[in-house]
N, CA, C and O atoms as a Maestro MAE file, in Angstrom:
{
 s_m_m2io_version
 :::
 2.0.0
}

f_m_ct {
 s_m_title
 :::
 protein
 m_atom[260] {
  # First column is atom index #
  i_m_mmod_type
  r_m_x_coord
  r_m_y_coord
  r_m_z_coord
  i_m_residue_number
  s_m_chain_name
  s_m_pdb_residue_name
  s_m_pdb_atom_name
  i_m_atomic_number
  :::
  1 25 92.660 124.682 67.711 1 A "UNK " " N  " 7
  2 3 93.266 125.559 66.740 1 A "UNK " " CA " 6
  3 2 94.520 126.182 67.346 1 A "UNK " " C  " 6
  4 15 94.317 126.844 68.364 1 A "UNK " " O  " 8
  5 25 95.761 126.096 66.917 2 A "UNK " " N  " 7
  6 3 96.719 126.469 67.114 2 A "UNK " " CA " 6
  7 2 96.876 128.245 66.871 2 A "UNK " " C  " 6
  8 15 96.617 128.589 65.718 2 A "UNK " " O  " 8
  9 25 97.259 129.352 67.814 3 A "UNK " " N  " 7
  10 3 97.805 130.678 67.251 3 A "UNK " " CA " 6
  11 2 99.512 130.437 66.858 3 A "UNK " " C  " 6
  12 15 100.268 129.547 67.247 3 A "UNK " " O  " 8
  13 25 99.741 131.462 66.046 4 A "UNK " " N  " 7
  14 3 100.758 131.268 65.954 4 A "UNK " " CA " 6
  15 2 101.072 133.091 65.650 4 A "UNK " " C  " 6
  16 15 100.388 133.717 64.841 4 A "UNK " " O  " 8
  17 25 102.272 133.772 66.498 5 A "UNK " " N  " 7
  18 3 102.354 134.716 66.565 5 A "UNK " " CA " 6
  19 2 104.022 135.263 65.789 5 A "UNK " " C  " 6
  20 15 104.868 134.468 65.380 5 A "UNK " " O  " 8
  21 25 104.113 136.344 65.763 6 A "UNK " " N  " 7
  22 3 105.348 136.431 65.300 6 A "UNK " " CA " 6
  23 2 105.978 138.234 66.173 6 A "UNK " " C  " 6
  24 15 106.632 139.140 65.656 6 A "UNK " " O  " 8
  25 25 105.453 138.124 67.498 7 A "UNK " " N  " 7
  26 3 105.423 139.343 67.759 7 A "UNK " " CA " 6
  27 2 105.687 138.250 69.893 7 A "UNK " " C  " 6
  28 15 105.373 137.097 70.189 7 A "UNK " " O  " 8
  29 25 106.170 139.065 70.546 8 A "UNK " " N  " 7
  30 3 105.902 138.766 72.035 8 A "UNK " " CA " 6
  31 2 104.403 139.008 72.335 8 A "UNK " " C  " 6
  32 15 103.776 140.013 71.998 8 A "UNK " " O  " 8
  33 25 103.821 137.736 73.149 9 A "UNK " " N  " 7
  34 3 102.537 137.384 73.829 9 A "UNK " " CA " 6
  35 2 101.850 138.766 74.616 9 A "UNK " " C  " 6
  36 15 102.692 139.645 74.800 9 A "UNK " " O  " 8
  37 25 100.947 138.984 74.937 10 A "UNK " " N  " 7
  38 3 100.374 139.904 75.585 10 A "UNK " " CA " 6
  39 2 100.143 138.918 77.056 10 A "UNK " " C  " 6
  40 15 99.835 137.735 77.199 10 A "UNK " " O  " 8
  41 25 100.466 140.072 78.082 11 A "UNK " " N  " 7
  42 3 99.931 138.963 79.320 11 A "UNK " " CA " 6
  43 2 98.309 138.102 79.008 11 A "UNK " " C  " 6
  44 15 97.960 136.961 79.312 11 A "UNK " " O  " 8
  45 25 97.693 139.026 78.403 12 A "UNK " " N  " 7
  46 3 96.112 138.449 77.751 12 A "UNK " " CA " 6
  47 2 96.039 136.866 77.255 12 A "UNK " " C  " 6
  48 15 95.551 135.817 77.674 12 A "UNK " " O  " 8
  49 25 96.739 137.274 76.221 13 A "UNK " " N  " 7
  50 3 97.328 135.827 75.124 13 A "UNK " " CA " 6
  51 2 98.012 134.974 76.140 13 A "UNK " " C  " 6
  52 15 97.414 133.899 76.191 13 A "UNK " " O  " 8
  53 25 98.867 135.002 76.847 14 A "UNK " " N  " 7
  54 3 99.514 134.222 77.901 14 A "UNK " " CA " 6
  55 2 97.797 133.309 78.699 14 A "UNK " " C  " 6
  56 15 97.333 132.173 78.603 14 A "UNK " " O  " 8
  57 25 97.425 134.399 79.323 15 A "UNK " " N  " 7
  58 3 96.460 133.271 80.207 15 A "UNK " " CA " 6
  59 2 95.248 132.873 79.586 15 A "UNK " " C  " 6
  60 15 94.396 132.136 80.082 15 A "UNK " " O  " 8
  61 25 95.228 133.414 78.461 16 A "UNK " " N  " 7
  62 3 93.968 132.251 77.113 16 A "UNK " " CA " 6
  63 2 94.881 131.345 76.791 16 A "UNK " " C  " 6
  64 15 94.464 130.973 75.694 16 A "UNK " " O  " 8
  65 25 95.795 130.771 76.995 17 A "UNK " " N  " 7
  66 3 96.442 129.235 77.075 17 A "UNK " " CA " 6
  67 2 95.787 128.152 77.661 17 A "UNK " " C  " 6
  68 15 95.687 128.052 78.883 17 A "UNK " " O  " 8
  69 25 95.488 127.613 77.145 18 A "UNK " " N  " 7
  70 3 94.089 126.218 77.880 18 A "UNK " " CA " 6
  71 2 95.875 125.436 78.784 18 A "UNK " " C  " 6
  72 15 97.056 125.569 78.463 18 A "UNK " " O  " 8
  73 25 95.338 124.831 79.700 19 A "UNK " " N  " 7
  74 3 96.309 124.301 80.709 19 A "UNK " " CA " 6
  75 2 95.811 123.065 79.942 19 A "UNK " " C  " 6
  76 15 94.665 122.752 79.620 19 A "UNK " " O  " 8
  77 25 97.244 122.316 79.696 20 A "UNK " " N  " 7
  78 3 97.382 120.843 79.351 20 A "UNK " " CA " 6
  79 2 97.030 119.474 80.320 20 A "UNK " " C  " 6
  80 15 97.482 119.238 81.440 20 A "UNK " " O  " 8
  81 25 96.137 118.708 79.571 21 A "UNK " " N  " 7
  82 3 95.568 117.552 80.401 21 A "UNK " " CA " 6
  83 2 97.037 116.840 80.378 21 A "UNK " " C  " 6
  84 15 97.777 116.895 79.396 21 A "UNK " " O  " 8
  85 25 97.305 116.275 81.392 22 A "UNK " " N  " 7
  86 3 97.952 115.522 81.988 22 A "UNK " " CA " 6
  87 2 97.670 114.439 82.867 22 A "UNK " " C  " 6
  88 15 96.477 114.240 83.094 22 A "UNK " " O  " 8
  89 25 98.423 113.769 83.358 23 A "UNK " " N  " 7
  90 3 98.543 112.342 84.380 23 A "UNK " " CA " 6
  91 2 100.173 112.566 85.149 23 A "UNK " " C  " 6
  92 15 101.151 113.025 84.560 23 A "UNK " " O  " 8
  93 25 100.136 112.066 86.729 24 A "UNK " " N  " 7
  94 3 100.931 111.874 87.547 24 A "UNK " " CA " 6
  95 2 101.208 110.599 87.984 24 A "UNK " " C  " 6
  96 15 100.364 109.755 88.285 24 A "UNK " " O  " 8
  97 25 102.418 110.472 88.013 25 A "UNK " " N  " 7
  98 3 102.805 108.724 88.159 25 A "UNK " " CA " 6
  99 2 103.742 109.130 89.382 25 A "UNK " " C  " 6
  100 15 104.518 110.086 89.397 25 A "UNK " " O  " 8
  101 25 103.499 108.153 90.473 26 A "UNK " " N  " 7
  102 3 104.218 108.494 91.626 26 A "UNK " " CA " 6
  103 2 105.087 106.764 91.178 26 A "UNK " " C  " 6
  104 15 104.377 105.759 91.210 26 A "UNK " " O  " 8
  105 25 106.592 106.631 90.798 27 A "UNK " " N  " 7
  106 3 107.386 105.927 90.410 27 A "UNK " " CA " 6
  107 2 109.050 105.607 90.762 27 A "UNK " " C  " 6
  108 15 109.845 106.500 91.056 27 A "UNK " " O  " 8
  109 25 109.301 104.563 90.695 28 A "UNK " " N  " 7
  110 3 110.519 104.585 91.695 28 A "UNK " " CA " 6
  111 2 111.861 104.893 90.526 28 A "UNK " " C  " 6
  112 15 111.695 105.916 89.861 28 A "UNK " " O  " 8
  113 25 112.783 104.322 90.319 29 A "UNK " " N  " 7
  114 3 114.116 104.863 89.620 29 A "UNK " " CA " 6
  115 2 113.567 103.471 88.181 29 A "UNK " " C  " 6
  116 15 112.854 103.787 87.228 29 A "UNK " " O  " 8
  117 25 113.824 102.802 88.283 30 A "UNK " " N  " 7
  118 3 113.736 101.877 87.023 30 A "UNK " " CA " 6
  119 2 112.146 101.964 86.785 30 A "UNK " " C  " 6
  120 15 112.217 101.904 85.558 30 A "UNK " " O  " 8
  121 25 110.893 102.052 87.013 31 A "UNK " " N  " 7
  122 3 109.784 102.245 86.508 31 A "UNK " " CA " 6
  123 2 109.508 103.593 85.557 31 A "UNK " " C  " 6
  124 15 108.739 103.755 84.609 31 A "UNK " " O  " 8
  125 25 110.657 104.677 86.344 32 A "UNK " " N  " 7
  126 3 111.051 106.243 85.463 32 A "UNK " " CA " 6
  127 2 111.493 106.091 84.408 32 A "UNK " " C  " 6
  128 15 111.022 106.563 83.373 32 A "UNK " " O  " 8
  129 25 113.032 105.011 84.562 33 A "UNK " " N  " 7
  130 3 113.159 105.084 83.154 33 A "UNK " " CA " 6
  131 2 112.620 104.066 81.743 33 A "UNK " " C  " 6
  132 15 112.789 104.003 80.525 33 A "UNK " " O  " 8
  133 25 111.841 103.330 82.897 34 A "UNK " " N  " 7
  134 3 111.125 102.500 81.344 34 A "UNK " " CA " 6
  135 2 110.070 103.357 80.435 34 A "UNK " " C  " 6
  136 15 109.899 103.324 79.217 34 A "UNK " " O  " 8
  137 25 109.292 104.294 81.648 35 A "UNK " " N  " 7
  138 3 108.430 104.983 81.251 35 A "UNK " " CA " 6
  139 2 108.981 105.624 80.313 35 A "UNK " " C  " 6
  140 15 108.620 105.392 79.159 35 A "UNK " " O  " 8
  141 25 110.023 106.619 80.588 36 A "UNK " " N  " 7
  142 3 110.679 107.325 79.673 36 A "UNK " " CA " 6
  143 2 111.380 106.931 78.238 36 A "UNK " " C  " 6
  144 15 111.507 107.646 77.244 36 A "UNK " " O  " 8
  145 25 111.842 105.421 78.465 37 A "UNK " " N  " 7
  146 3 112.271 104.620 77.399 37 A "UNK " " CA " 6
  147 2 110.845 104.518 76.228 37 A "UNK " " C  " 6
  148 15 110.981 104.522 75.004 37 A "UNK " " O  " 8
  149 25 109.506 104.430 76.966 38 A "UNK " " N  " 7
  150 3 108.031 103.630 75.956 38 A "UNK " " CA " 6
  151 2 107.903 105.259 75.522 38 A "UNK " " C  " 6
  152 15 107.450 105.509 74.405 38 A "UNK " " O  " 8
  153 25 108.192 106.052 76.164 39 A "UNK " " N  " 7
  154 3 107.306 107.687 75.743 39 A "UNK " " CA " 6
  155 2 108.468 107.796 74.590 39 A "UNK " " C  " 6
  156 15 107.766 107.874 73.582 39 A "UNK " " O  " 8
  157 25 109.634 107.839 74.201 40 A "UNK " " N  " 7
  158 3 110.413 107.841 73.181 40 A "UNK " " CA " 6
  159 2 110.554 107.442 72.336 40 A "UNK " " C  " 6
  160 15 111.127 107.933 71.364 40 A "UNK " " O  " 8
  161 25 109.905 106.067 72.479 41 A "UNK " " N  " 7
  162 3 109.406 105.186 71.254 41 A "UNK " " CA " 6
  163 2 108.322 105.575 70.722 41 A "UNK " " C  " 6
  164 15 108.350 105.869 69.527 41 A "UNK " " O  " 8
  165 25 107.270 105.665 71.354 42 A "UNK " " N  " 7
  166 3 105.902 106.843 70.685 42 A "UNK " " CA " 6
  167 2 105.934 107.906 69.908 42 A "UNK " " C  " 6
  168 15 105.342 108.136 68.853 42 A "UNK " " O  " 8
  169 25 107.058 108.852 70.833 43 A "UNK " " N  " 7
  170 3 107.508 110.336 70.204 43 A "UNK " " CA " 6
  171 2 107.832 110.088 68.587 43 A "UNK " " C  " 6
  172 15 107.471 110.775 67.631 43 A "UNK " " O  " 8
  173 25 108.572 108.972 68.607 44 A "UNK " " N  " 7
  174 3 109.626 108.516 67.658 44 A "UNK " " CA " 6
  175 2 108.636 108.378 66.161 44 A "UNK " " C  " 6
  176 15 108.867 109.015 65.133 44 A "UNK " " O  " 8
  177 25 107.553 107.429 66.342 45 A "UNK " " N  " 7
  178 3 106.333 107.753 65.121 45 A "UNK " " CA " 6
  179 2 105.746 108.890 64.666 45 A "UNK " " C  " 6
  180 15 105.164 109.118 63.606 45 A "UNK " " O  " 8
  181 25 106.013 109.688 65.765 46 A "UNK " " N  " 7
  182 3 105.579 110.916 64.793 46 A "UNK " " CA " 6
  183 2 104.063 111.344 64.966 46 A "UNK " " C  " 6
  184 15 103.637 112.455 64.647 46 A "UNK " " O  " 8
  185 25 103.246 110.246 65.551 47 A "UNK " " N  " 7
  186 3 101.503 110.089 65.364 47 A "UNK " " CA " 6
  187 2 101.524 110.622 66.981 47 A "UNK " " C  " 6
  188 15 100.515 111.309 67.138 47 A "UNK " " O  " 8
  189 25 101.936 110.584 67.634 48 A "UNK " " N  " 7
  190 3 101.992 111.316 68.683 48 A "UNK " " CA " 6
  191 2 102.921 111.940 69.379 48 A "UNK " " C  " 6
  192 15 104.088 111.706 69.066 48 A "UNK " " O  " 8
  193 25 102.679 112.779 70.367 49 A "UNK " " N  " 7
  194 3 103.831 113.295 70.569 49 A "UNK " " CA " 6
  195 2 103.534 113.125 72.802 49 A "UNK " " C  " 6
  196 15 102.441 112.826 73.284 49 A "UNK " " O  " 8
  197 25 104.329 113.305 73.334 50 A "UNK " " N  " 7
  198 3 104.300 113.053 75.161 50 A "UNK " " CA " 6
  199 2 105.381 113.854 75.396 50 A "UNK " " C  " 6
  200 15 106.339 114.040 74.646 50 A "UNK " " O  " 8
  201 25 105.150 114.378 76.612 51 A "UNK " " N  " 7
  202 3 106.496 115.136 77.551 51 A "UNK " " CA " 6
  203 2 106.279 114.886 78.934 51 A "UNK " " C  " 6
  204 15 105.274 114.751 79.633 51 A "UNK " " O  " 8
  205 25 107.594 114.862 79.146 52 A "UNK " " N  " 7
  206 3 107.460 114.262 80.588 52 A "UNK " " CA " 6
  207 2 108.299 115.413 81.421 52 A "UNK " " C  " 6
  208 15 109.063 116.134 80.779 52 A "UNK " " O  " 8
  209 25 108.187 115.560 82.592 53 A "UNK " " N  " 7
  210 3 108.693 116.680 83.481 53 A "UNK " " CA " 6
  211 2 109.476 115.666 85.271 53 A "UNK " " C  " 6
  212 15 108.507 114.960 85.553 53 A "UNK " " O  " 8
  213 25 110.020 115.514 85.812 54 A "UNK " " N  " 7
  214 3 109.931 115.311 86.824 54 A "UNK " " CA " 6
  215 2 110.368 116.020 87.900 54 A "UNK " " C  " 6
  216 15 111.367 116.735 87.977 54 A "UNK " " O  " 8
  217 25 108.978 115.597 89.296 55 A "UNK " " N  " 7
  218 3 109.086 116.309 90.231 55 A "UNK " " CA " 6
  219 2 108.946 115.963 91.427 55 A "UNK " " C  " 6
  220 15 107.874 116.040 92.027 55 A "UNK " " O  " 8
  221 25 110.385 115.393 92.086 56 A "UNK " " N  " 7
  222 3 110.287 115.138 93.333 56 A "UNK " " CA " 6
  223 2 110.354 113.506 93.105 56 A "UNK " " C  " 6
  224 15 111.420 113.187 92.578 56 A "UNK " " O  " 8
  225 25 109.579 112.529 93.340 57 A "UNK " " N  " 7
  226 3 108.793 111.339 93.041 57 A "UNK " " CA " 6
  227 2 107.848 111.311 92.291 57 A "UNK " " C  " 6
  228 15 107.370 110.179 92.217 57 A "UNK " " O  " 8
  229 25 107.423 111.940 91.777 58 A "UNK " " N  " 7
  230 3 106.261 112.615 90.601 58 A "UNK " " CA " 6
  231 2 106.927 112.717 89.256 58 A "UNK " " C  " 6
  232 15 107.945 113.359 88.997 58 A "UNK " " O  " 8
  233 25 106.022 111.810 88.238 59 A "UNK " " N  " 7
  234 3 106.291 111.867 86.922 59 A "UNK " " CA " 6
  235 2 105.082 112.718 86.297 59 A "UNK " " C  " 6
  236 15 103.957 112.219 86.278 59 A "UNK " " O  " 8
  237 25 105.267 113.748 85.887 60 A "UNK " " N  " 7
  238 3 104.262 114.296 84.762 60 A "UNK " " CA " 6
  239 2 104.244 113.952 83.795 60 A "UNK " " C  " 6
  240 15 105.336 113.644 83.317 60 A "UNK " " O  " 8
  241 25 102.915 113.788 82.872 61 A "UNK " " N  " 7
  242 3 103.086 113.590 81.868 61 A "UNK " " CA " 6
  243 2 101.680 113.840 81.041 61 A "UNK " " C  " 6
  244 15 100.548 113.400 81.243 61 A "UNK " " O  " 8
  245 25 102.296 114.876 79.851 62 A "UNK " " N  " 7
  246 3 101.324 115.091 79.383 62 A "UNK " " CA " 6
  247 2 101.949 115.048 77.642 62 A "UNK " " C  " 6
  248 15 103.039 114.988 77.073 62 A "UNK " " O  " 8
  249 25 100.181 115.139 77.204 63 A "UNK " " N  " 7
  250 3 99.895 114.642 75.004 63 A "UNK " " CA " 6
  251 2 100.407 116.445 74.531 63 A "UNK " " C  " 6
  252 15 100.038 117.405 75.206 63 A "UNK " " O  " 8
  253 25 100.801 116.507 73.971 64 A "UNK " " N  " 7
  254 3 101.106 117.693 73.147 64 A "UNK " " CA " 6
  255 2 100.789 117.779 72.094 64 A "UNK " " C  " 6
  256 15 100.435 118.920 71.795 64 A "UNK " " O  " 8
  257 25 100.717 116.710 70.941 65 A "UNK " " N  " 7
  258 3 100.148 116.832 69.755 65 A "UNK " " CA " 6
  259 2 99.581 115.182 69.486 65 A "UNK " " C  " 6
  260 15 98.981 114.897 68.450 65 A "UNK " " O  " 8
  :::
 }
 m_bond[259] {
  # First column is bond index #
  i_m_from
  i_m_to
  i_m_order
  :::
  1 1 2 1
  2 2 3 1
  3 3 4 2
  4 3 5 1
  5 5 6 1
  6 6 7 1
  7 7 8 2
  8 7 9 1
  9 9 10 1
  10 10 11 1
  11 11 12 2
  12 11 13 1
  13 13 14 1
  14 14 15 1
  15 15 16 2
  16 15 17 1
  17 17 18 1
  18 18 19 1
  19 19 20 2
  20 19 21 1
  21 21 22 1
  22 22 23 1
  23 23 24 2
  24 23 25 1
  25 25 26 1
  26 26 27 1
  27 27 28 2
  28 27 29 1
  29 29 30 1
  30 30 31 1
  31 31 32 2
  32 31 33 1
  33 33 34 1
  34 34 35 1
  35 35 36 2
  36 35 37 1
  37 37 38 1
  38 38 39 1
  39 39 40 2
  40 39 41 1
  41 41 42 1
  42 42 43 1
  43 43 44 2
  44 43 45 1
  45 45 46 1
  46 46 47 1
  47 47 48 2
  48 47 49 1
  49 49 50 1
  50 50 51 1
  51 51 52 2
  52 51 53 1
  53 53 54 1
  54 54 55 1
  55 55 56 2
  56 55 57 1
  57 57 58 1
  58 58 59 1
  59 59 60 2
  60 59 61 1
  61 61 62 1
  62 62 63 1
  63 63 64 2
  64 63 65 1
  65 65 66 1
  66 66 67 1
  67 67 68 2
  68 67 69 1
  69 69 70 1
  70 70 71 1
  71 71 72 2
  72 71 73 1
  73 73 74 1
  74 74 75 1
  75 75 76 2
  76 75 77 1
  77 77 78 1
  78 78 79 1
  79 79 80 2
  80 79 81 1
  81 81 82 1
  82 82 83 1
  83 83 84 2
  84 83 85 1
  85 85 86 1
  86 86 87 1
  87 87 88 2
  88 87 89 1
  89 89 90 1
  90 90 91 1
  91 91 92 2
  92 91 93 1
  93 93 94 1
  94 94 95 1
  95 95 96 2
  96 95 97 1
  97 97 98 1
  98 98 99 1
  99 99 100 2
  100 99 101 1
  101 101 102 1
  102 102 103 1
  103 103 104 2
  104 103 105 1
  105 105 106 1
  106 106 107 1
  107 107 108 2
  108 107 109 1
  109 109 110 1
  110 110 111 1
  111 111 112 2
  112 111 113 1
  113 113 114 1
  114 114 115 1
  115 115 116 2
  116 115 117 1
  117 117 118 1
  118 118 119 1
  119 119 120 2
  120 119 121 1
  121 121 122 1
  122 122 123 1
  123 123 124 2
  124 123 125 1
  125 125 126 1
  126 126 127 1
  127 127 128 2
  128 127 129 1
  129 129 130 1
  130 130 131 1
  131 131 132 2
  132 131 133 1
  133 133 134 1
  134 134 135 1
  135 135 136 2
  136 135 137 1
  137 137 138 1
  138 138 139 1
  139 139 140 2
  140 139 141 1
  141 141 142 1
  142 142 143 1
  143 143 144 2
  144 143 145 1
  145 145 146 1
  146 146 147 1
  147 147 148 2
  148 147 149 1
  149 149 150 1
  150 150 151 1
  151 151 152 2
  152 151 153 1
  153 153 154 1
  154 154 155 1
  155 155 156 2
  156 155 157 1
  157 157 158 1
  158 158 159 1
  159 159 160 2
  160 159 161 1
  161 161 162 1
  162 162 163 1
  163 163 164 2
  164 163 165 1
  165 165 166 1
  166 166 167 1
  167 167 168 2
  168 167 169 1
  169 169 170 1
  170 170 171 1
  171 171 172 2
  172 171 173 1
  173 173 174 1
  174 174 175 1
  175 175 176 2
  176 175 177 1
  177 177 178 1
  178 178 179 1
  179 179 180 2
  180 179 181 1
  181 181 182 1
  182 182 183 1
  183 183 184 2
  184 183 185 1
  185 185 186 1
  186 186 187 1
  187 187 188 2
  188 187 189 1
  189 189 190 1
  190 190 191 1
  191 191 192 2
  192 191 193 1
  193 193 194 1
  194 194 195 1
  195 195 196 2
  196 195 197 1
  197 197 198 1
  198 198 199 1
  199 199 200 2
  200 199 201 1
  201 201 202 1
  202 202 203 1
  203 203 204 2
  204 203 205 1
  205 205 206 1
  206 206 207 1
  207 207 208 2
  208 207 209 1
  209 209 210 1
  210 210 211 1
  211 211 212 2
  212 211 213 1
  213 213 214 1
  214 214 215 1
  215 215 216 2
  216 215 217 1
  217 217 218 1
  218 218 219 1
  219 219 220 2
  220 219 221 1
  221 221 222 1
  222 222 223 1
  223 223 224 2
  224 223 225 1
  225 225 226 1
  226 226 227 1
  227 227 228 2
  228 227 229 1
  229 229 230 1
  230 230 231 1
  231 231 232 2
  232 231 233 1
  233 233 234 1
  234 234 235 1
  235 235 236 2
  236 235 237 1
  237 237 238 1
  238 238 239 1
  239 239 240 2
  240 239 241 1
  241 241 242 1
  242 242 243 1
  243 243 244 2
  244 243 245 1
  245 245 246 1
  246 246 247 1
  247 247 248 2
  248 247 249 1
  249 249 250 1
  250 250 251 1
  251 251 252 2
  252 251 253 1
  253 253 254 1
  254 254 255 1
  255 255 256 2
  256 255 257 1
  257 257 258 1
  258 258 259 1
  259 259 260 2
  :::
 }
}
């Protein structure tokens, strides 16, 4: 169930945020951007949604909707 507020978070409301399941891809320069190329095509339907973060050699990546 989604909140949806129309006011600034309470530190409270901040850490009742469930932490997002994710996956780490340790990936070199062209495996990054294919990944990133297939997650855009997904985004793109609409039926799901992915975000990706990178860190270091580390690809994050986690489902959002």
């Amino acid at each position: 169930m989604r909140r949806r507020y129309n006011r600034l978070p309470t530190e409270q409301e901040l850490s009742s945020i469930p932490a997002a399941v994710g996956a780490e891809f340790e990936l070199n320069e062209k495996e990054t951007r294919q990944l990133r190329t297939h997650i855009y095509a997904i985004n793109r339907d609409g039926i799901r949604r992915y975000r990706t973060m990178r860190e270091g050699a580390l690809i994050l990546v986690w489902r959002i909707k």
